[in-house]
C-alpha distance (Angstrom), angle and dihedral (degrees) to the residues before:
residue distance angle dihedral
X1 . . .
X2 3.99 . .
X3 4.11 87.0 .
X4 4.32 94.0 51.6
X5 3.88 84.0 44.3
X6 3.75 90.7 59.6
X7 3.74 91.0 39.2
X8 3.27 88.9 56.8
X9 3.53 104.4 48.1
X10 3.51 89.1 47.0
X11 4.16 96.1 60.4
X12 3.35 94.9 43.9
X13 3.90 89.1 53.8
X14 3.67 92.4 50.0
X15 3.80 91.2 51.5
X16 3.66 84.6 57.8
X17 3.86 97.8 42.0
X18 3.86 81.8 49.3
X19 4.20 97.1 50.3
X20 3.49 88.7 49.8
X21 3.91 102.6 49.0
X22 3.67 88.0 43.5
X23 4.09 90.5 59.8
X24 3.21 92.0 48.3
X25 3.96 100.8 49.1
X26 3.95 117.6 91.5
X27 3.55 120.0 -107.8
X28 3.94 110.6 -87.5
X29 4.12 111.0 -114.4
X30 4.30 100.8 -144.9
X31 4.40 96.3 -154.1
X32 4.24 80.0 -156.6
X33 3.93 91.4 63.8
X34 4.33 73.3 69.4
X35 3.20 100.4 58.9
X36 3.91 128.9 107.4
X37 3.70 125.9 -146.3
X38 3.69 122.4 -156.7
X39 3.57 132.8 -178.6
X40 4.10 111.3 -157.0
X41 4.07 122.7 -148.3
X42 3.54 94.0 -92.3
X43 4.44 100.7 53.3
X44 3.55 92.8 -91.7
X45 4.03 116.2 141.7
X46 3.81 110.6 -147.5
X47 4.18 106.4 -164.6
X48 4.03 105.9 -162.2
X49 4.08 119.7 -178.1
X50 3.58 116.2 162.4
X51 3.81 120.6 -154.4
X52 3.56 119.0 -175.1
X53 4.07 98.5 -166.5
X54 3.35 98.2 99.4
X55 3.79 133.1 22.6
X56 3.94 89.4 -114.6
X57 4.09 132.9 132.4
X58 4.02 118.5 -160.1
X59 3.45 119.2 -176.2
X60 3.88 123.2 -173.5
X61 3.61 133.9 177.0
X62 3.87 120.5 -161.0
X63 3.76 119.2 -168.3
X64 4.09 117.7 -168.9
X65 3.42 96.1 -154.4
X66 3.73 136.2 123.8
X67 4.14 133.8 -173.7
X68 3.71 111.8 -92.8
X69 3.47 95.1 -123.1
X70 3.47 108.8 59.6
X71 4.36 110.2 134.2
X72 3.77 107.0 149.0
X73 4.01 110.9 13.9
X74 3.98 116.8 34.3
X75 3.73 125.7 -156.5
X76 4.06 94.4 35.7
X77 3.47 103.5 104.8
């Protein structure tokens, strides 16, 4: 009874540890909520998010395509 006592009193004082370090944290800035999605005339989905921390271009192309032929292993082509 002594050990779910101490159990006890432990959870509820990590609640309260937790409550209280969540107050004090600053609010959490999410770069993605910047980004811009466009879809062009022809289907294609341009992602754009600009981040001015570094003097730094990235460009990536992603393709969802797959050979026509694919039966036993997928992912080969």
């Amino acid at each position: 009874m002594l050990c779910g006592s101490l159990v006890l009193a432990w959870v509820t004082a990590l609640v309260f540890a937790s409550a209280a370090t969540a107050e004090a944290l600053p609010p959490v800035n999410d770069p993605l909520d910047a980004m811009q999605v466009t879809t062009l005339d022809n289907g294609l989905t341009v992602l754009t998010l600009e981040d001015h921390a570094s003097p730094v271009a990235s460009f990536q192309v992603w393709v969802n395509v797959g050979s026509s032929d694919e039966a036993r292993f997928t992912g080969i082509a």
